[in-house]
SERO-4910 file (N, C-alpha, C, O; in steps of 0.05 Angstrom, whole numbers):
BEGIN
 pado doro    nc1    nc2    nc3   cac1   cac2   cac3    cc1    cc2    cc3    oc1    oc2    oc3
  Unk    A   -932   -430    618   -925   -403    624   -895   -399    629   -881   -381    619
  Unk    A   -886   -418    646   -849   -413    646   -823   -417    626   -800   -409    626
  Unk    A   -842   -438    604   -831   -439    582   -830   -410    563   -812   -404    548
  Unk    A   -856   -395    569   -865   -371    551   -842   -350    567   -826   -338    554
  Unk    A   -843   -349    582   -823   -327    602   -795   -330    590   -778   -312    589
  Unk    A   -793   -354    581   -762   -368    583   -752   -358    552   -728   -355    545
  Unk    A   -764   -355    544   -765   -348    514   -774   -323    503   -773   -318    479
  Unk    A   -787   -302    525   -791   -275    515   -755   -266    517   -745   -259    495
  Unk    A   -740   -265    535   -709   -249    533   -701   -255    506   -687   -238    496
  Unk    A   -705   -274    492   -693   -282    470   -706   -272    447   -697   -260    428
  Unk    A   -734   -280    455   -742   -264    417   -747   -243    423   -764   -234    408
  Unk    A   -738   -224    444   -737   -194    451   -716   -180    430   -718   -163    413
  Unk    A   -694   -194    439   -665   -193    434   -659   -195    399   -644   -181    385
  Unk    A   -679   -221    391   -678   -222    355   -689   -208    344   -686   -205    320
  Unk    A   -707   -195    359   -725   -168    343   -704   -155    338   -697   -152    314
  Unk    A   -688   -143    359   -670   -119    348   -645   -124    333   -628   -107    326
  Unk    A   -645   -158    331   -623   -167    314   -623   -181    284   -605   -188    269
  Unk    A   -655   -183    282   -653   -188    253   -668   -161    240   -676   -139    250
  Unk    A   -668   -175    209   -680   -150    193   -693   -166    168   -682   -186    158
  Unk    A   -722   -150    157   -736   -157    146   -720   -176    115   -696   -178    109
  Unk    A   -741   -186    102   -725   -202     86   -720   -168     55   -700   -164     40
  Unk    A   -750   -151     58   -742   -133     44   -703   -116     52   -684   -115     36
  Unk    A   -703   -110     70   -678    -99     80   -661   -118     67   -652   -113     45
  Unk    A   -656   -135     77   -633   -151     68   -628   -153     42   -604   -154     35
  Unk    A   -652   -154     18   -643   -159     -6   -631   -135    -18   -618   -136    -39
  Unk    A   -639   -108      1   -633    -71     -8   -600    -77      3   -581    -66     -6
  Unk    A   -598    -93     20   -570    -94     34   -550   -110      9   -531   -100     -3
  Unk    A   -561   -133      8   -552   -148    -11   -546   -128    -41   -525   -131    -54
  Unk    A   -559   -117    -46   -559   -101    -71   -542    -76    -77   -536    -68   -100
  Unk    A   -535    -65    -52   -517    -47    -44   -487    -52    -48   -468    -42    -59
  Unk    A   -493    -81    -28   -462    -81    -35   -453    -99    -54   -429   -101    -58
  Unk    A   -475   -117    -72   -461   -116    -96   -451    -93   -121   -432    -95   -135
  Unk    A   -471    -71   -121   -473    -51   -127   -438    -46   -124   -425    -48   -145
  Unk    A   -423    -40   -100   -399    -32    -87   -376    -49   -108   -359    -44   -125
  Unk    A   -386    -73    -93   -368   -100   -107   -363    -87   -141   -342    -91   -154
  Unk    A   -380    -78   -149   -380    -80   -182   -369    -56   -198   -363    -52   -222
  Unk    A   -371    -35   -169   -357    -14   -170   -329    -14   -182   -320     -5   -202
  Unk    A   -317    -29   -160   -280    -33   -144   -275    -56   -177   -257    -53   -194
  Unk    A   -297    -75   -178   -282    -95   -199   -279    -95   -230   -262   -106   -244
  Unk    A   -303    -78   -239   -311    -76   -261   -291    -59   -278   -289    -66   -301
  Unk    A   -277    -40   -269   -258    -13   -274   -219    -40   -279   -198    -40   -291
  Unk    A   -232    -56   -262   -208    -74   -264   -205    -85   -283   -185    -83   -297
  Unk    A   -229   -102   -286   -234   -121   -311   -226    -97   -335   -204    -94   -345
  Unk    A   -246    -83   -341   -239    -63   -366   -211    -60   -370   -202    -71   -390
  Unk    A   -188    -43   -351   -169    -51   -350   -156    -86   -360   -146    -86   -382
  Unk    A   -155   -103   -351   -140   -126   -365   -153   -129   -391   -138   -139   -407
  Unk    A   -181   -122   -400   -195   -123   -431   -171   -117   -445   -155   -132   -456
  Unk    A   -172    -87   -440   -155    -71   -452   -128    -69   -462   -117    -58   -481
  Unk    A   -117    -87   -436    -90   -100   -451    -90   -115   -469    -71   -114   -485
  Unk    A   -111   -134   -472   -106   -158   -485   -127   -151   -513   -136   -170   -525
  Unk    A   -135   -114   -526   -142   -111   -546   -132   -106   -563   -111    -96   -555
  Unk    A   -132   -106   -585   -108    -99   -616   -113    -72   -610   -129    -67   -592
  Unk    A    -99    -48   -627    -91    -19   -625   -121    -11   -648   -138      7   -650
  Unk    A   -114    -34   -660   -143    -21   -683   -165    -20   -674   -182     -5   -683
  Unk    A   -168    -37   -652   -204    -48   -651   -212    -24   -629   -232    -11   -628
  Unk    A   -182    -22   -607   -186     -3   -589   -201     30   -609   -222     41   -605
  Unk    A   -179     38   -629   -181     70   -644   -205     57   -655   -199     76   -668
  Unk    A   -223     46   -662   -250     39   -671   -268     37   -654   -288     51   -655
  Unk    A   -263     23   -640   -291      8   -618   -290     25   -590   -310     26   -576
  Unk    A   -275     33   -585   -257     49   -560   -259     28   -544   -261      5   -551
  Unk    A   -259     36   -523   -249     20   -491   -280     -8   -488   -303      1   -491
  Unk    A   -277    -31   -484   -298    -48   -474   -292    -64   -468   -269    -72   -474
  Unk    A   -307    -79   -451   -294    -94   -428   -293   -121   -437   -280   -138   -426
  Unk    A   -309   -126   -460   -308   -150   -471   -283   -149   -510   -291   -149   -533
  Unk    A   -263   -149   -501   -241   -144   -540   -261   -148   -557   -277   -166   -554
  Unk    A   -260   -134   -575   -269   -138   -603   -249   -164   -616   -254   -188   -619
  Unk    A   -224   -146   -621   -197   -165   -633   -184   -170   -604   -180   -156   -584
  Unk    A   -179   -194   -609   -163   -194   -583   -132   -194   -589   -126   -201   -612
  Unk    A   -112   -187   -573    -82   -184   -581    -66   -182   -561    -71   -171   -540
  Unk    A    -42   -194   -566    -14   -186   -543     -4   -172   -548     15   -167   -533
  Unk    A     -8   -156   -570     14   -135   -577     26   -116   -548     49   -112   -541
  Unk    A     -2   -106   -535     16   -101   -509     33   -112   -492     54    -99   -489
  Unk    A     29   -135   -479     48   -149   -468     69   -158   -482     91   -159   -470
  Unk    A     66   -168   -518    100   -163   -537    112   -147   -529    136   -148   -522
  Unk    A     92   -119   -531    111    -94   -530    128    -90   -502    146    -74   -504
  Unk    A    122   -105   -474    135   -101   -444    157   -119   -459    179   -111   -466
  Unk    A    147   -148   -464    163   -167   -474    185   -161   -480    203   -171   -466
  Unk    A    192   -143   -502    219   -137   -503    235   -121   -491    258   -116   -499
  Unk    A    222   -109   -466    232   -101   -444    243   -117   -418    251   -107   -396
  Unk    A    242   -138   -423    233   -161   -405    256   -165   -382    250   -167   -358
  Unk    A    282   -166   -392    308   -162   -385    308   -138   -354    314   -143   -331
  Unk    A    298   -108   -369    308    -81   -346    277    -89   -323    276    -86   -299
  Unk    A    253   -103   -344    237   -101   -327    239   -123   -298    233   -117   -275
  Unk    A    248   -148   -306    258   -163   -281    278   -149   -266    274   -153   -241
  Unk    A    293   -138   -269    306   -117   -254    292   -102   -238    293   -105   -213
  Unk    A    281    -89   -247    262    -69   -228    244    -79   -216    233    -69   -196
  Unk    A    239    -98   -227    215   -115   -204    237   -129   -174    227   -135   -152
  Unk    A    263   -132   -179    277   -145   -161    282   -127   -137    281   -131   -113
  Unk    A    290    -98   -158    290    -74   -134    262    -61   -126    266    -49   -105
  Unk    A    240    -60   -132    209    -60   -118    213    -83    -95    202    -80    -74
  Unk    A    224    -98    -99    226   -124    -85    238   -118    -59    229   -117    -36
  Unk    A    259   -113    -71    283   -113    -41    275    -83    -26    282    -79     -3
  Unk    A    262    -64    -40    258    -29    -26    232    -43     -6    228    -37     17
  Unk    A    219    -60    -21    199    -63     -6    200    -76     14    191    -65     34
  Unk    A    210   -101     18    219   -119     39    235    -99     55    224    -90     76
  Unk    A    255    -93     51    279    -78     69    259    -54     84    255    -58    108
  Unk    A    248    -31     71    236    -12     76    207    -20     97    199     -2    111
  Unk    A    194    -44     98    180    -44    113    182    -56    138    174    -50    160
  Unk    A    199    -78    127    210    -90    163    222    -70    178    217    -70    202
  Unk    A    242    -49    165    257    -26    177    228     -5    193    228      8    213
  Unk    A    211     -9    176    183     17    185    177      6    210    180     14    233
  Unk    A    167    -17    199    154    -26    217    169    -28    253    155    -25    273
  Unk    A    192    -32    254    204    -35    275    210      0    284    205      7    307
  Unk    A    218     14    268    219     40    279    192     61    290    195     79    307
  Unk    A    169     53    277    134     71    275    129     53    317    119     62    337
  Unk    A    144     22    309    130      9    335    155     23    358    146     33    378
  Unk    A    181     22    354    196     33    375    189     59    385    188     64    409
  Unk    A    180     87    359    176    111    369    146    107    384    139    127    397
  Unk    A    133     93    384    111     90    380    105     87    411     94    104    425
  Unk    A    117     57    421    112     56    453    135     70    466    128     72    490
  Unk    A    161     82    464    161    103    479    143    128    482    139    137    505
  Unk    A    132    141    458    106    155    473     82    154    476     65    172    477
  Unk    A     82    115    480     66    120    497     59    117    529     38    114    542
  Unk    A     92    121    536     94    107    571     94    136    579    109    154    571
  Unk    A     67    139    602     62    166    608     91    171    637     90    188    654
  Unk    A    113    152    634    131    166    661    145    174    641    156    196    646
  Unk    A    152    162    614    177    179    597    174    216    604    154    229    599
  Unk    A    196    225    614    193    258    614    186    273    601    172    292    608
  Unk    A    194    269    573    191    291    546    171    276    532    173    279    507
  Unk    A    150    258    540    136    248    526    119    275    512    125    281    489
  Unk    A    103    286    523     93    303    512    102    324    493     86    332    476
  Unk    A    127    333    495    140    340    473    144    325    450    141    334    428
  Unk    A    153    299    457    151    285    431    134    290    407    136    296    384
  Unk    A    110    280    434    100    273    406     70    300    403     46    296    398
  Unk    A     85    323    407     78    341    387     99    344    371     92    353    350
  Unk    A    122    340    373    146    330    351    135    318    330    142    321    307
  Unk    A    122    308    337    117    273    317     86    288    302     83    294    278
  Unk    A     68    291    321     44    308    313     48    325    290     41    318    267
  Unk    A     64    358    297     63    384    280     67    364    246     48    363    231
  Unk    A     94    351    238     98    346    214     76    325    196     75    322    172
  Unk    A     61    315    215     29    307    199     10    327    197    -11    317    190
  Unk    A      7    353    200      0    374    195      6    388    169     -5    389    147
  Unk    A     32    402    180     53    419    166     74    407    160     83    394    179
  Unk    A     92    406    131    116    400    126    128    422    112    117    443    103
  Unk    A    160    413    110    166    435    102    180    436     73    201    447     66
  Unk    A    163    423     59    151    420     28    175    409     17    195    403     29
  Unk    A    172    409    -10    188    394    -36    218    394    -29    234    376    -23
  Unk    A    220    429    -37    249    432    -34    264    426    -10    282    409    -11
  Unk    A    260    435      6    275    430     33    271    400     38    291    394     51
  Unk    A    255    376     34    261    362     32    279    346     17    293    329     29
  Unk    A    283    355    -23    304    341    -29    330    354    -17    348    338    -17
  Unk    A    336    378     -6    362    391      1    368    375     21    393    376     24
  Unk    A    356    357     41    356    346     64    374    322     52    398    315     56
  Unk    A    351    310     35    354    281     30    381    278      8    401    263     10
  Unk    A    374    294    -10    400    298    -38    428    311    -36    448    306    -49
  Unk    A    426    329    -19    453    342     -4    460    341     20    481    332     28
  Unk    A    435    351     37    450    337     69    460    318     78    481    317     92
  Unk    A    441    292     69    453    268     69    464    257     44    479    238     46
  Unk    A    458    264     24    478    257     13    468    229     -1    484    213    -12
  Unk    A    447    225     -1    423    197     -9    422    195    -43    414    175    -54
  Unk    A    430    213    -54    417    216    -83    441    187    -95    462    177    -89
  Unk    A    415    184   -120    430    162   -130    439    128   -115    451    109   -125
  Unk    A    427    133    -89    431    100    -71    402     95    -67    382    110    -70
  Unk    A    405     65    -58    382     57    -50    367     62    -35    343     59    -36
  Unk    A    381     72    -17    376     82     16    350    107      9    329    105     21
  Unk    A    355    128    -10    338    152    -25    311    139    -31    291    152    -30
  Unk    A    312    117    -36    286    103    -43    270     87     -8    248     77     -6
  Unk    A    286     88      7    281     73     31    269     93     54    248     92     66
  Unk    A    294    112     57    291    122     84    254    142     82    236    140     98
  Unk    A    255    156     59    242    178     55    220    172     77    215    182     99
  Unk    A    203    146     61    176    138     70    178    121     98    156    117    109
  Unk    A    196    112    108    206     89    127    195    103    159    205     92    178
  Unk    A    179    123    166    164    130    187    150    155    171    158    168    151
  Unk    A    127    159    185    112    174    180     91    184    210     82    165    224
  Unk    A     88    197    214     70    204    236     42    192    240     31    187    261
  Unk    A     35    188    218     11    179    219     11    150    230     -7    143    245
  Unk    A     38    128    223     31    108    237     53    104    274     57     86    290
  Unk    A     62    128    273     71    133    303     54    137    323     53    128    346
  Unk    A     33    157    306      1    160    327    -16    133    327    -29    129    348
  Unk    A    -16    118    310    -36     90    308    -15     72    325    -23     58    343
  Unk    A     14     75    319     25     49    340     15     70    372     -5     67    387
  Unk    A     32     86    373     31    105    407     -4     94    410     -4     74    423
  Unk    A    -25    100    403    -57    104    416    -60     73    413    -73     72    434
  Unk    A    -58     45    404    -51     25    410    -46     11    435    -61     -4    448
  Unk    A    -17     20    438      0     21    452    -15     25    483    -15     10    502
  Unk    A    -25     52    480    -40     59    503    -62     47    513    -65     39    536
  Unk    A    -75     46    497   -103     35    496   -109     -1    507   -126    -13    521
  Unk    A    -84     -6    491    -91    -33    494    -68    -55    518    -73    -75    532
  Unk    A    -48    -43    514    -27    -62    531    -22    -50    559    -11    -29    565
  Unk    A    -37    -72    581    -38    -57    601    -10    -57    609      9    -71    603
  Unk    A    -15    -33    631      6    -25    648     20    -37    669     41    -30    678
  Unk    A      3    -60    676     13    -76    705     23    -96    689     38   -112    698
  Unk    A     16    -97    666     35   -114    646     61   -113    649     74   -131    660
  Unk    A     72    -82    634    100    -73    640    112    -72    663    136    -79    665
  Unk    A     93    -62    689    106    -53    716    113    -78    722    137    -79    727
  Unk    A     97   -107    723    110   -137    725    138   -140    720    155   -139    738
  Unk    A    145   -144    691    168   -142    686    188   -126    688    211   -133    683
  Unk    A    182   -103    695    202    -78    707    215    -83    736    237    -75    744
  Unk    A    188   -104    751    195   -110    779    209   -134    779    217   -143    801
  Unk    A    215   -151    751    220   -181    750    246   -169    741    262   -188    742
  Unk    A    259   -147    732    287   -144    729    292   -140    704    316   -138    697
  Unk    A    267   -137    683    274   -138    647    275   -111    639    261    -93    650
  Unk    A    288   -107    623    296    -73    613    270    -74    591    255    -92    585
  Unk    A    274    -44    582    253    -35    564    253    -49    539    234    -57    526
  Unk    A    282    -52    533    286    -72    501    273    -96    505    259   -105    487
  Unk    A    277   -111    530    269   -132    529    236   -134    531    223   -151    518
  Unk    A    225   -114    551    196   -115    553    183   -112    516    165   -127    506
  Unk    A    196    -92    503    184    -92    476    186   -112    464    166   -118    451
  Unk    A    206   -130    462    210   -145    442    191   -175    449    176   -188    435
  Unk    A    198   -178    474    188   -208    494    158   -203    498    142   -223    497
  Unk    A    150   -178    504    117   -177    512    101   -158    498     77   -162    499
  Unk    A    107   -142    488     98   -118    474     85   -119    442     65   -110    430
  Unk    A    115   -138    434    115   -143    407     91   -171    396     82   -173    373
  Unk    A     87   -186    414     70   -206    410     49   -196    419     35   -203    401
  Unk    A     37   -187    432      6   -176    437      6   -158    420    -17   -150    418
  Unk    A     25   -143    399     13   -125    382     10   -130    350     14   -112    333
  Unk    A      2   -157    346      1   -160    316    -17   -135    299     -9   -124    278
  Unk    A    -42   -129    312    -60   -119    297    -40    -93    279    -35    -92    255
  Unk    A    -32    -72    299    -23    -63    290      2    -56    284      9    -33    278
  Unk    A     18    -77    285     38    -87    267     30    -96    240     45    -91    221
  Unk    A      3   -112    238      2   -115    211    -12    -97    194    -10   -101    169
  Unk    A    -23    -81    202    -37    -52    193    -15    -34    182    -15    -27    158
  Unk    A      5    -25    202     27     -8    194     38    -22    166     35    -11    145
  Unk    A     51    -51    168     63    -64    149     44    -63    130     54    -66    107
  Unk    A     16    -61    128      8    -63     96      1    -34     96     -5    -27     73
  Unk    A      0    -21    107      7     15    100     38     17     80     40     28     58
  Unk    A     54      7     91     84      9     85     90    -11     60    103     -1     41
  Unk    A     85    -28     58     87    -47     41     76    -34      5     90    -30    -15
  Unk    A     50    -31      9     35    -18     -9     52     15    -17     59     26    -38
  Unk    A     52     22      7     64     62      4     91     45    -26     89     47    -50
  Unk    A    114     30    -11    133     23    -18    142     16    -50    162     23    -63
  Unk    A    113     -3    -55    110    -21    -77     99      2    -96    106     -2   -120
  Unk    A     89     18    -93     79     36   -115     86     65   -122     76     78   -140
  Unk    A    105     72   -103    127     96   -106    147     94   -125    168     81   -123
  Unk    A    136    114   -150    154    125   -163    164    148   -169    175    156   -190
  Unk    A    157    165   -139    167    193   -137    195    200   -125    208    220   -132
  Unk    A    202    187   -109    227    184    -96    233    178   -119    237    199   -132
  Unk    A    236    150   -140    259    151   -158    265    172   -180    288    175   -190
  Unk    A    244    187   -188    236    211   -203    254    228   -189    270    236   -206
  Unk    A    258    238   -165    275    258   -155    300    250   -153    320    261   -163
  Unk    A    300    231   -139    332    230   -125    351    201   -145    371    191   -134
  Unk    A    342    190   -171    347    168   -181    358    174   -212    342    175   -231
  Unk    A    383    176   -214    388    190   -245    393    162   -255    389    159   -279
  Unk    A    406    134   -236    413    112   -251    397     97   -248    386     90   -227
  Unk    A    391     85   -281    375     64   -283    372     42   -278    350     33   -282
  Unk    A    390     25   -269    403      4   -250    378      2   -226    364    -18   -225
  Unk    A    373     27   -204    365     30   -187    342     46   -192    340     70   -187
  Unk    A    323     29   -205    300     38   -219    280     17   -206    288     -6   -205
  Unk    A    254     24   -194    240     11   -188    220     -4   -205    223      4   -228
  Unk    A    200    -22   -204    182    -23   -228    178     -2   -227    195     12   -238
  Unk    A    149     17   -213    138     21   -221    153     47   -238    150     52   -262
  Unk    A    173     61   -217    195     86   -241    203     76   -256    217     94   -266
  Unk    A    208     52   -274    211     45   -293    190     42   -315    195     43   -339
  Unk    A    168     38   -305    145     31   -318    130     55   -324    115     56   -343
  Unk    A    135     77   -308    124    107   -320    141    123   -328    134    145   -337
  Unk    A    171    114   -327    184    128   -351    175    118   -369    170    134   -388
  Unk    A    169     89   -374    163     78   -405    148     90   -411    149     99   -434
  Unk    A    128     94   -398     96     98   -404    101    135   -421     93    144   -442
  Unk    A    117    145   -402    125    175   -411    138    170   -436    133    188   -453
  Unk    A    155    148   -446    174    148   -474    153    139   -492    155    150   -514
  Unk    A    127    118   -490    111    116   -513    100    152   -511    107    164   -531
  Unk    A     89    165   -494     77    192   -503     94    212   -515     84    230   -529
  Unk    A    120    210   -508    139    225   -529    134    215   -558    123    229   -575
  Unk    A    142    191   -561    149    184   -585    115    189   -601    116    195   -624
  Unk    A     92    188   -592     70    193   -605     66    227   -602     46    234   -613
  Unk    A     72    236   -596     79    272   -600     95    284   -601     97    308   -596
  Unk    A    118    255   -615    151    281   -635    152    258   -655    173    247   -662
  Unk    A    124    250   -663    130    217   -687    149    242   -721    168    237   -736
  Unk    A    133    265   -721    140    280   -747    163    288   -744    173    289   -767
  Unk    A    182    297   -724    210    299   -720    226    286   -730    245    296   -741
  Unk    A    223    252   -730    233    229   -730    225    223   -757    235    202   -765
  Unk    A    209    237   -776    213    228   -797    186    207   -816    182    199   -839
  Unk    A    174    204   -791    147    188   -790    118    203   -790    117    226   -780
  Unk    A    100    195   -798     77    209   -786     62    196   -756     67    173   -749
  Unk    A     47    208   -744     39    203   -717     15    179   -719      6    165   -700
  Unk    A      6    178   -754    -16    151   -751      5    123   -753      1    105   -737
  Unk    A     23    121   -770     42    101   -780     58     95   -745     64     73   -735
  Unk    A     61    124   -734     77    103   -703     56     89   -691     67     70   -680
  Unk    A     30     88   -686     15     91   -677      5     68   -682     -2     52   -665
  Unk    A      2     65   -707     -6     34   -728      7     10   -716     -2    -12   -710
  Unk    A     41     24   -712     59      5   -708     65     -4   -685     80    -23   -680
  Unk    A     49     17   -662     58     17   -632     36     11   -612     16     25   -614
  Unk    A     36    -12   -589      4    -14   -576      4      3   -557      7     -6   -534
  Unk    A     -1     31   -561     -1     52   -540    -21     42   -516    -14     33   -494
  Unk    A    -51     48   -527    -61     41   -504    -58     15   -491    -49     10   -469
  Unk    A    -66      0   -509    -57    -30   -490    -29    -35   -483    -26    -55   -469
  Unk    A    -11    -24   -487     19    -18   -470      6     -6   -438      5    -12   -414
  Unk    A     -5     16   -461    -16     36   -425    -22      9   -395    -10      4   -374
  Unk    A    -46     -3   -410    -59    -21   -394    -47    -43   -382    -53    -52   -360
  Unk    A    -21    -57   -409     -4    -71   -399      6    -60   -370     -1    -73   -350
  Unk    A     23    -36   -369     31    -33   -355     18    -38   -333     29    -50   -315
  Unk    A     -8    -29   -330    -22    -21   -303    -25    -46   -291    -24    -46   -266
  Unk    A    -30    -74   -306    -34    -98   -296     -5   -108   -289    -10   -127   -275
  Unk    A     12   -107   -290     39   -115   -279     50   -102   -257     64   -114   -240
  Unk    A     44    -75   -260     46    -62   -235     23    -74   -201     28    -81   -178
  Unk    A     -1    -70   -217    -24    -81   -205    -26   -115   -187    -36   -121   -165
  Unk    A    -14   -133   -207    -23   -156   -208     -7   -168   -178    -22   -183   -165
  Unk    A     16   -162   -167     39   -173   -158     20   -164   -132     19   -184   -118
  Unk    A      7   -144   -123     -9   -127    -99    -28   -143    -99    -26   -158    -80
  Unk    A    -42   -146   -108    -66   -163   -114    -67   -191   -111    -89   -201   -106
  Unk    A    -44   -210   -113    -40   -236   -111    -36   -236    -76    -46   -253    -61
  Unk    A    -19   -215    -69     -6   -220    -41    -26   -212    -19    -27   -224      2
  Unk    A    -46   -186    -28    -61   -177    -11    -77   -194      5    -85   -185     26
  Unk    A    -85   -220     -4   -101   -243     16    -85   -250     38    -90   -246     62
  Unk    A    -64   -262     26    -39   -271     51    -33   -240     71    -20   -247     91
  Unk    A    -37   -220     72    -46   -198     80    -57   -194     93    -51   -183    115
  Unk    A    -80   -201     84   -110   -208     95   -108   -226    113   -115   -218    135
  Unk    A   -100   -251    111   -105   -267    134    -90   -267    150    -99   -276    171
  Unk    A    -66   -259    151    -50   -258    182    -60   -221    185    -41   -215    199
  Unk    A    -71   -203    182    -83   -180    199   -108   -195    213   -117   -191    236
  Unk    A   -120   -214    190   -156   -217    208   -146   -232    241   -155   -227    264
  Unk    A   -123   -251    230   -112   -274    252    -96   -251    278    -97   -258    302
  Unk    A    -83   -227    270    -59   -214    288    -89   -197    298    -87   -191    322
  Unk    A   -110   -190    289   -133   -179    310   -143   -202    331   -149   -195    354
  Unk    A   -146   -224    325   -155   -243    354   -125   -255    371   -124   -260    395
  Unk    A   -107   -257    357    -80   -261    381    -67   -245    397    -57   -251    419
  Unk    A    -68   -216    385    -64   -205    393    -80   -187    418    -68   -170    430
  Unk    A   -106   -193    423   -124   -180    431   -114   -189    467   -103   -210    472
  Unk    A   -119   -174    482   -110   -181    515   -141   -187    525   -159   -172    519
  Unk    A   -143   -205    538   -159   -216    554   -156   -214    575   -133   -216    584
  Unk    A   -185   -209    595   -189   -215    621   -188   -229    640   -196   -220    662
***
């Protein structure tokens, strides 16, 4: 009988913690279902690059080539030169632009969230209203292209996205939530200023969302080609991916002004791997996000248990 006692808390407890073997295989099936969703649209994509132009205008889109071909990737190929370029400046916008975010989303971030700061509450309805309401297109480039004076530098590609409200409210409710207070008041009473409390105690208990913000920022960074579209007339300071949808825009010119030029629109077309260019592109843009996103992955899964404060 005391053995039986000893052992009802427990298979009380597995009742409400397992689940039938039917459930699990509907579980199982779901989220492969998901998985095949996200991957399958991928795969088709890289097919696609690597199909000849003919088999594609014949066979249309499948995930397994009919003909298989490089003509798309030939066709970046001889771009190869402006395209390492622009991958250098994706490079450096991205690196520069997120370490810069990241340190500014976390500075605005725990000043509001120290409830003695005075104007805290002003702030950050400061910070609040413009995740709501902005004050749209134009008044933004007049800001960015004439007020300051950004057009045409790197900086036009940096500052735009380099805070955003959205991750001022995730660092600030963080901030609050998680880093206690007798934390700070300690070192306030040990003689350390605020710079120092952020950087010495603040900054290491907050991986999680330090690394959350940074792959918000990182990603925003790596795949913006709207900033260079506005404020970027030189091609020098061309990012991939604004480089890679101007291209993408110069094959759709040239296949809907081929009769201008003297040609007909099947003969450019014969001669040009539009779609699999298309596709090219998308995998080069794609591929560089995709390699890094694990290493990503594992210092956020790791900055959620180091960073976590214990009792």
């Amino acid at each position: 009988m005391p053995e039986r006692s000893k052992k009802k808390p427990y298979s009380s407890v597995l009742r409400f913690t397992q689940v039938s073997p039917m459930v699990n295989i509907l579980f199982h099936g779901i989220l492969i279902i998901l998985a095949a969703v996200c991957v399958v649209p991928m795969l088709l994509v890289v097919s696609i690059s690597f199909s000849a132009e003919e088999s594609i205008n014949i066979y249309g889109y499948r995930l397994i080539p009919r003909i298989i071909s490089f003509d798309g990737y030939g066709f970046l190929l001889k771009e190869s030169g402006t395209i390492l370029r622009a991958m250098g400046m994706s490079v450096f916008v991205t690196a520069v632009g997120t370490g810069m975010g990241v340190l500014l989303n976390a500075l605005m971030g725990y000043v509001l969230s120290r409830r003695e700061y005075r104007l805290q509450k002003f702030f950050t309805w400061f910070v609040f209203i413009p995740m709501v309401f902005n004050g749209g297109l134009v008044s933004s480039y007049f800001i960015t292209a004439q007020f300051l004076g950004l057009k045409d530098t790197v900086w036009a590609l940096i500052l735009p996205l380099c805070i955003s409200s959205f991750s001022v409210i995730i660092c600030k409710t963080f901030f609050r939530t998680t880093i206690p207070d007798s934390v700070v008041e300690s070192a306030l009473i040990d003689g350390a200023s605020q710079l120092r409390i952020f950087f010495s105690i603040v900054l290491p208990l907050s991986l999680p969302v330090l690394a959350t913000v940074g792959l918000f920022l990182s990603f925003a960074y790596w795949n913006d080609w709207f900033q260079s579209m506005l404020y970027i007339d030189n091609t020098n300071l061309f990012t991939l991916q604004a480089y890679l949808n101007r291209l993408l825009g110069d094959i759709n010119f040239l296949a809907q002004n081929a009769a201008s030029m003297g040609i007909t629109q099947a003969e450019l077309l014969a001669n040009m791997p539009r779609e699999a260019a298309r596709m090219a592109i998308v995998v080069i843009t794609v591929l560089p996000v995709a390699c890094a996103y694990p290493f990503f992955q594992r210092y956020f899964i790791s900055g959620l248990t180091v960073g976590a404060v214990k009792g």
